[in-house]
C-alpha positions as CSV (number, residue, x, y, z in Angstrom):
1,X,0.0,0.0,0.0
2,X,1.8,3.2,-1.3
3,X,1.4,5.7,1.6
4,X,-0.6,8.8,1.3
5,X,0.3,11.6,-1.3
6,X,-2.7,13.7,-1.1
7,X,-3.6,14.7,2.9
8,X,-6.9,16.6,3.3
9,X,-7.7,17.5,7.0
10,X,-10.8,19.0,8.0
11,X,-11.0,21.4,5.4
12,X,-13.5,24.2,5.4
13,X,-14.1,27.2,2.8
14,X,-16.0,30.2,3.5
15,X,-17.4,32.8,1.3
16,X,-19.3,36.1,2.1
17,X,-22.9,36.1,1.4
18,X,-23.3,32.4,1.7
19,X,-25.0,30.8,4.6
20,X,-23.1,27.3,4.5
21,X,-19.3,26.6,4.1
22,X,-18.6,26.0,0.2
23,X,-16.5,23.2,1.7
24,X,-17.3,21.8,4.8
25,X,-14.5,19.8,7.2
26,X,-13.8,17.8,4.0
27,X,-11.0,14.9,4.8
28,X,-9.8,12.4,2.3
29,X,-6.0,10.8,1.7
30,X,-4.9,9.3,-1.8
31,X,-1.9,7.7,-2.5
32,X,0.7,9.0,-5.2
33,X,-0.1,7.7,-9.0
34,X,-3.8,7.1,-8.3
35,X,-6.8,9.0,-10.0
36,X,-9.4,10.8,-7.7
37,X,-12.9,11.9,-9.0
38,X,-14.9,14.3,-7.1
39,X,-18.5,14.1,-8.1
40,X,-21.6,15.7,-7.5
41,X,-24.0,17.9,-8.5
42,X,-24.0,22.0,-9.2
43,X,-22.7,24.4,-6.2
44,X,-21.6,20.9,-4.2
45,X,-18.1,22.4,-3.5
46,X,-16.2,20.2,-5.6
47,X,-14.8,23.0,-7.7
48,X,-13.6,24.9,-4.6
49,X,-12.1,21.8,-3.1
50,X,-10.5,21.3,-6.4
51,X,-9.3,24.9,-6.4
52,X,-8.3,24.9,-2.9
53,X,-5.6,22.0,-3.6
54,X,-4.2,23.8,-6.8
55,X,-3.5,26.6,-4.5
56,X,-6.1,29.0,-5.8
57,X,-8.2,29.4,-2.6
58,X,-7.0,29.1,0.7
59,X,-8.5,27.1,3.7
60,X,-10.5,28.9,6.1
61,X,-10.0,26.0,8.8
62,X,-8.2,22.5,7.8
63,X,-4.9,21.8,6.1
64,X,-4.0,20.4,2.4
65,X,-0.3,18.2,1.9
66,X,0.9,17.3,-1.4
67,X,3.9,14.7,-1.7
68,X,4.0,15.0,2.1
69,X,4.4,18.7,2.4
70,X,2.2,21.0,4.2
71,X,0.8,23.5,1.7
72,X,-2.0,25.3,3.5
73,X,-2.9,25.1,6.8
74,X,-1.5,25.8,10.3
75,X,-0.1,29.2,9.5
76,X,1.4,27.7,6.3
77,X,0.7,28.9,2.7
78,X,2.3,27.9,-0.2
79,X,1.4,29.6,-3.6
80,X,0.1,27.5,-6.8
81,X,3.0,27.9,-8.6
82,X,5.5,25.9,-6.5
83,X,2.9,23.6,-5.7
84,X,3.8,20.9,-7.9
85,X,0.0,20.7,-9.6
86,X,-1.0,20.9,-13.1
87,X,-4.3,22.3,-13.9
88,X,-6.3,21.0,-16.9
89,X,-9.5,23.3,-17.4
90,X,-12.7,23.3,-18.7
91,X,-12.4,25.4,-21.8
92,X,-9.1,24.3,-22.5
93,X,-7.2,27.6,-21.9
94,X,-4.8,27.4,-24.4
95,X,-3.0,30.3,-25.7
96,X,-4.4,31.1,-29.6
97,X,-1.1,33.3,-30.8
98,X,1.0,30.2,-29.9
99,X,1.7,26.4,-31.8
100,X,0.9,23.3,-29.9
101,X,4.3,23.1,-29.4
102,X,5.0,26.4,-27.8
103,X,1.4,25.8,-26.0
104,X,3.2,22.3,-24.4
105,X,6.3,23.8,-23.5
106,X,5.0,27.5,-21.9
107,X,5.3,26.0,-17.9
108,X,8.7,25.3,-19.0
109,X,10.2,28.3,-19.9
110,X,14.4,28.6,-19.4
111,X,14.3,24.6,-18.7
112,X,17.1,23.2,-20.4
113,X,15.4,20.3,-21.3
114,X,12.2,22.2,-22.4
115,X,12.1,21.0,-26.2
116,X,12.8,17.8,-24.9
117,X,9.9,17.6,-22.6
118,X,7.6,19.4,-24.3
119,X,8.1,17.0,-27.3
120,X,7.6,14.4,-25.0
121,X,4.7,15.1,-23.6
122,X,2.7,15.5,-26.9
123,X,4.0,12.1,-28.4
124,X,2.7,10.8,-25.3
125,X,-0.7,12.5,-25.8
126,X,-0.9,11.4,-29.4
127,X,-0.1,14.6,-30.9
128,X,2.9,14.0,-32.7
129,X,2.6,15.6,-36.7
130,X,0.9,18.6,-35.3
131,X,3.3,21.0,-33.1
132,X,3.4,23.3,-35.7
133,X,-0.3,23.9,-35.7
134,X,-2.7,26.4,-33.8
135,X,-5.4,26.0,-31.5
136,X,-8.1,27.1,-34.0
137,X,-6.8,24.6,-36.5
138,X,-7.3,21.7,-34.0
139,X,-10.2,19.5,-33.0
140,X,-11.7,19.7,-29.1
141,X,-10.4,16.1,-29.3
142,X,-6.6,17.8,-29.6
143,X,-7.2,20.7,-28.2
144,X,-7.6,19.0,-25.1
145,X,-4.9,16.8,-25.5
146,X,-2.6,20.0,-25.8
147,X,-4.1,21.3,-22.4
148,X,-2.9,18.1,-21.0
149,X,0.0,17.6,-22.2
150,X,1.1,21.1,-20.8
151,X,-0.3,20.7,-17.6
152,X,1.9,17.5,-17.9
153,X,5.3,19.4,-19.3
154,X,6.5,20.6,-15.6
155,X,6.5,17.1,-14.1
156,X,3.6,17.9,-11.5
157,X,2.9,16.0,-8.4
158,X,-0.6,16.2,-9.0
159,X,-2.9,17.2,-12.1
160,X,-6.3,18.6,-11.3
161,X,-8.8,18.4,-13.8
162,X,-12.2,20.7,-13.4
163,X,-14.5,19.1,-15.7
164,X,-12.3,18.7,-19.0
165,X,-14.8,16.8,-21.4
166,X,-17.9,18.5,-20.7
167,X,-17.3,20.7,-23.9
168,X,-16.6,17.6,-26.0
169,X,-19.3,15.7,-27.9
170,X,-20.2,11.8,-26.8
171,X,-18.1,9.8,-28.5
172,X,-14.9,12.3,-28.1
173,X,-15.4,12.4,-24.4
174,X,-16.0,8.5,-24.4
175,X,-12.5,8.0,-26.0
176,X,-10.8,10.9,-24.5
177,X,-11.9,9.3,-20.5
178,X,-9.5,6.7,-21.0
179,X,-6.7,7.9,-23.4
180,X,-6.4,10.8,-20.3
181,X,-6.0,8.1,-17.5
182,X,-3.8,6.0,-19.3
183,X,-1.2,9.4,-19.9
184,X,-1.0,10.1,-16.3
185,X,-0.3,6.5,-15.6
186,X,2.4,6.7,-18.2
187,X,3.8,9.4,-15.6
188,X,2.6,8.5,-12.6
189,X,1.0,11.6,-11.8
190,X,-1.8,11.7,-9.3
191,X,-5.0,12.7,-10.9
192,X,-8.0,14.3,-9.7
193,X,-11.5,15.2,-11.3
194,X,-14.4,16.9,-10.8
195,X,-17.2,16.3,-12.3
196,X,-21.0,15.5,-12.5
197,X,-20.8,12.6,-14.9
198,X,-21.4,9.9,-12.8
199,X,-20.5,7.2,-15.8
200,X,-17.3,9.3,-16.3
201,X,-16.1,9.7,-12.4
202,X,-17.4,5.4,-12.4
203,X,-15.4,4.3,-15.3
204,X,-12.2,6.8,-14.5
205,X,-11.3,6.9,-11.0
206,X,-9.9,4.1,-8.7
207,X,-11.6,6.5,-5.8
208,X,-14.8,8.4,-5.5
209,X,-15.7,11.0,-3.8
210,X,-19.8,12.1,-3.9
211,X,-20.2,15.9,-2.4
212,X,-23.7,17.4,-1.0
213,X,-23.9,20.9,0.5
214,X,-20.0,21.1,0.8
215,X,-19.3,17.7,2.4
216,X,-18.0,15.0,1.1
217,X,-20.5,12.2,1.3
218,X,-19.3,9.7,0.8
219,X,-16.1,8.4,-0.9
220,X,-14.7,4.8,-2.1
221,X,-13.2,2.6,-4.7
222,X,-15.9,3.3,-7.5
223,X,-17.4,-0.4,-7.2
224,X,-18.2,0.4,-3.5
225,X,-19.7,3.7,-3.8
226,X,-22.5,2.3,-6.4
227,X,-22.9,-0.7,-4.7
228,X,-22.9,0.0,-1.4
229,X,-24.2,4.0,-1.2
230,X,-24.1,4.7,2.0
231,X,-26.9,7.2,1.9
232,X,-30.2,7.4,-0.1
233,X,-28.2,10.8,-1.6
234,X,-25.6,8.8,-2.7
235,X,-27.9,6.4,-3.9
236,X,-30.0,8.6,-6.1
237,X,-27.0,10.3,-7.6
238,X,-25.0,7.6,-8.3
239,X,-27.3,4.8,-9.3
240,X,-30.5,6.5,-10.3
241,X,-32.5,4.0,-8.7
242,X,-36.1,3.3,-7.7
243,X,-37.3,4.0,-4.6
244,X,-40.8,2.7,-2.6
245,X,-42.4,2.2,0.3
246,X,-43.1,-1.2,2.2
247,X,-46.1,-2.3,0.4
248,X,-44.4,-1.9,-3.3
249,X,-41.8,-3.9,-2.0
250,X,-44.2,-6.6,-1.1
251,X,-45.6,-6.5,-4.8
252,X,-42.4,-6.7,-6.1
253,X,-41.0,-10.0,-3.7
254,X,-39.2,-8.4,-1.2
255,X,-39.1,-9.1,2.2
256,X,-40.8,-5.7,3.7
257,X,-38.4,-3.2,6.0
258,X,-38.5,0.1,7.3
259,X,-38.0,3.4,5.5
260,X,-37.5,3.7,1.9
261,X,-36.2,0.2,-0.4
262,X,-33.6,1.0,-3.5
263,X,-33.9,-1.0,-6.5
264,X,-31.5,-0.2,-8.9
265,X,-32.8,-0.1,-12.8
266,X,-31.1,-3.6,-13.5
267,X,-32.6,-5.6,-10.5
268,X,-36.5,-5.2,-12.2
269,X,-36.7,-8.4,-14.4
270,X,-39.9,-7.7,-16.3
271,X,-41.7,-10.8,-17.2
272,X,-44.7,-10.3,-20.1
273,X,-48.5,-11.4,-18.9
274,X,-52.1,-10.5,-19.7
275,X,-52.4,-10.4,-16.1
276,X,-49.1,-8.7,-14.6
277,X,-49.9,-5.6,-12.3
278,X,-47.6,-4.0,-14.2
279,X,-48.2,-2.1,-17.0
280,X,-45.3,-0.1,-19.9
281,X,-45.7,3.3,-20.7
282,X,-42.6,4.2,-22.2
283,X,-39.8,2.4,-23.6
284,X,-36.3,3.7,-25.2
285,X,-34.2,1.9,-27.2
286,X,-30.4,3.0,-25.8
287,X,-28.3,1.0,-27.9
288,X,-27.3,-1.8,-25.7
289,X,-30.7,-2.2,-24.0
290,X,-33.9,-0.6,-23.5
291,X,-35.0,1.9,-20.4
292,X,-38.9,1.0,-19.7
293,X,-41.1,3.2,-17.2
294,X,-43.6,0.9,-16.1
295,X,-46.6,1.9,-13.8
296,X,-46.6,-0.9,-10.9
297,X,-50.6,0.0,-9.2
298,X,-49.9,3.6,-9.2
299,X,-46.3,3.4,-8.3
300,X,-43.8,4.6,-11.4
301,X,-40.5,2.4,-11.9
302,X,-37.5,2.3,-14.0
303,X,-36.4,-0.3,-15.3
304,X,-33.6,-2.1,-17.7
305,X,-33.9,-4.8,-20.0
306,X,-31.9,-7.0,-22.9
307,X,-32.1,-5.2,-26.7
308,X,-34.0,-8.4,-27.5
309,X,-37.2,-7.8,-25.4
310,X,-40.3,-7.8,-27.0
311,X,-42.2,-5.9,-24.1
312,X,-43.6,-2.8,-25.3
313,X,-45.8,0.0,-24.3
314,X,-49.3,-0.7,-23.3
315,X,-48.4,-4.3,-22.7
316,X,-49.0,-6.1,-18.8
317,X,-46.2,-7.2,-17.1
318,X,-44.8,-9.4,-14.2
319,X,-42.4,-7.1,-12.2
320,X,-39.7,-8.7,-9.6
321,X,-36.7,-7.2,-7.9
322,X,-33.7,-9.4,-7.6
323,X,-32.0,-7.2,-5.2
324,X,-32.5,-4.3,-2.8
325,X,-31.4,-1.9,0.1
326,X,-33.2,-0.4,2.7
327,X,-32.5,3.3,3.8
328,X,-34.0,5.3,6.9
């Protein structure tokens, strides 16, 4: 177990006007090389938190240590720029009078090695051919690319990341996700993302964090966090399940508990019948299966099923839940 290279302690951010901390005694540790994503939804904090590691806010309460150096906190403040952290943004940033080349290699400046490194850093980020180009002659694939390959150039501790895909269409975000993971593993660079992408913080991270209101929720290896939420917040965000009461449980062959039961989309098998209590009355086609809203005695579910199914709206169906989880 590599020991801790990111140390959060208790942080807390304040601004004027606002009744609740931006960021609330947040804590978390992450170990060098490993990639982070902060999720959540709009005004959760995960931006400030993000900014408050890259040195651009300071704590109010808490401390921050990168590498094993205390950066802000306990009458300590150490600017952005000798922080060790890269900063990948969300509108790219780059500079349009300047090449891709001169783009990479601007953190670098009187560097010995800086055509070196900058060179690097773009083969590594699949942008070899094209240093000589401009921003406005690139794709938002490559732009972003550039961004990180000159957050990258200064050999960083730590690359922050505040939402860098959102601007990018499906597929380009879908192929970007992972090219981006597997270049800060090639440098084993400590990566962390905000974001409200819950597929994209899922599929990306080896560690999750979900914010609400400032705190951080909840946080876990990514397999944990959606199968085990630990609140019906985390739950909603991260899964998008189904929640109901006791008696829908009943209808749906659960063993009754108290509160409210989760059943996540996948867990409804839909079975067709003339005289199922169930009845469709939607059902999109998403590629690799369908989403069906089914009306279960007045009760409205979600469900997932195979591309093959022939259930369709208006028809009766059988509705069982294969697993659940009770919340308070």
């Amino acid at each position: 177990m590599k020991p801790p290279h990111i140390i959060l302690s208790q942080v807390t951010k304040r601004f004027a006007g606002l009744a609740h901390p931006a960021v609330d005694q947040v804590s978390l540790e992450a170990p060098e090389g490993c990639f982070l994503a902060l999720l959540g939804p709009s005004g959760c904090g995960k931006t400030t938190l993000l900014r408050l590691i890259a040195g651009f806010e300071s704590p109010d309460e808490g401390s921050i240590r990168l590498g094993g150096r205390l950066v802000a906190g306990n009458g300590v403040w150490v600017p952005p720029e000798r922080r060790g952290v890269g900063m990948v943004f969300q509108d790219f940033a780059l500079f349009p009078h300047l090449t891709v080349a001169e783009n990479a290699a601007f953190g670098l400046k009187g560097a010995p090695d800086a055509a070196a490194r900058a060179a690097h850093v773009l083969e590594l980020a699949g942008l070899r051919g094209l240093e000589r180009r401009y921003p406005h002659e690139l794709s938002g694939g490559q732009q972003q690319r550039v961004a990180v390959a000159r957050a990258l150039a200064p050999r960083p501790q730590v690359i922050v990341m505040d939402e860098p895909l959102s601007n990018l269409d499906v597929q380009m975000r879908l192929h970007l996700r992972h090219e981006i993971r597997a270049i800060l593993k090639a440098e084993g660079v400590t990566g962390i993302l905000v974001t409200h992408d819950q597929e994209e913080a899922l599929s990306l991270a080896g560690w999750v964090g979900v914010m609400r209101d400032g705190r951080l929720e909840q946080g876990g290896p990514p397999e944990e966090i959606y199968a085990n939420p630990a609140t019906r917040f985390v739950a909603e965000f991260v899964t998008q399940a189904n929640f109901v009461g006791p008696d829908v449980a009943r209808l749906l062959g659960l063993e009754p508990g108290a509160g409210s039961c989760m059943i996540r989309q996948e867990d409804l098998v839909l079975t067709p019948g003339g005289d199922g209590p169930g009845l469709i009355l939607d059902r999109q086609f998403l590629g690799r299966e369908y989403a069906c809203e089914i009306d279960l005695q007045g009760t409205r579910l979600r469900a997932r099923t195979p591309p093959g199914s022939s259930l369709l709206p208006g028809g009766r169906v059988h509705v069982k839940a294969l697993r659940s989880r009770w919340f308070d």
